[in-house]
C-alpha positions in Angstrom: 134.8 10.4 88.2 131.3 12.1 87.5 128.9 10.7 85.3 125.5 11.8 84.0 122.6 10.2 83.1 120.3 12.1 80.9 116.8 11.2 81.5 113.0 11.0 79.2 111.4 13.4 82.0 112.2 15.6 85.1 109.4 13.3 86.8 111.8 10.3 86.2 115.2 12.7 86.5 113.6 13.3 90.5 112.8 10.0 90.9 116.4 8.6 89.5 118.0 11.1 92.0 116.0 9.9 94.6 117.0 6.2 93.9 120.7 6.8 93.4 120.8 8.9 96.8 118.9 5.7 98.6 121.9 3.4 97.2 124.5 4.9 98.3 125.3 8.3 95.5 125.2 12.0 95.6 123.3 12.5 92.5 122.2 15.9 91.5 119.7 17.0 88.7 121.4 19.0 85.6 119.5 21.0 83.2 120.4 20.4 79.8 123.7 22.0 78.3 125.4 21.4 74.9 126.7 17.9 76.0 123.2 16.5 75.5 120.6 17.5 73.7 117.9 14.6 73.5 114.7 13.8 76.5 113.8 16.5 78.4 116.7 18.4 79.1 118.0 17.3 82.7 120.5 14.7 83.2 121.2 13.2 86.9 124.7 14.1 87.9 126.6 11.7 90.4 129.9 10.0 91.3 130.7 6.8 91.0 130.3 3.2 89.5 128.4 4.2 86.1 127.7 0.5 85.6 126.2 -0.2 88.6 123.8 3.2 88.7 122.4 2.6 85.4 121.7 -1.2 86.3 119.5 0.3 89.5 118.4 2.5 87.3 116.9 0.0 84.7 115.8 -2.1 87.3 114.0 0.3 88.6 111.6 1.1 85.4 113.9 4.4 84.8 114.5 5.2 81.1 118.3 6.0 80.1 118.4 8.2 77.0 122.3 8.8 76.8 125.1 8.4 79.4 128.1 11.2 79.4 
């Protein structure tokens, strides 16, 4: 199932693709479309355990402004 993760910046949208791709994802940067329309308007786009990315995620010092 694909998820996204909209993020506060692109700096942290690269740097959450980056982390998601080192555990194990394909995550891709979005830029914003009607879904969302809060942070900076790019959302990291993956497959997978939505759970379990945004808990790397958070560990990792990246802000989560919504989950679609």
């Amino acid at each position: 199932m694909e998820h996204k993760i909209v993020i506060g910046s692109i700096t942290y949208a690269l740097k959450a693709k980056d982390i998601l791709n080192g555990n194990g994802y394909k995550a891709h940067i979005e830029r914003k479309t009607s879904e969302y329309k809060n942070g900076c308007g790019y959302a990291v786009k993956f497959d997978g355990d939505v759970i379990r990315a945004k808990e790397i995620l958070l560990n990792s010092n990246v802000k989560i402004i919504k989950t679609i």
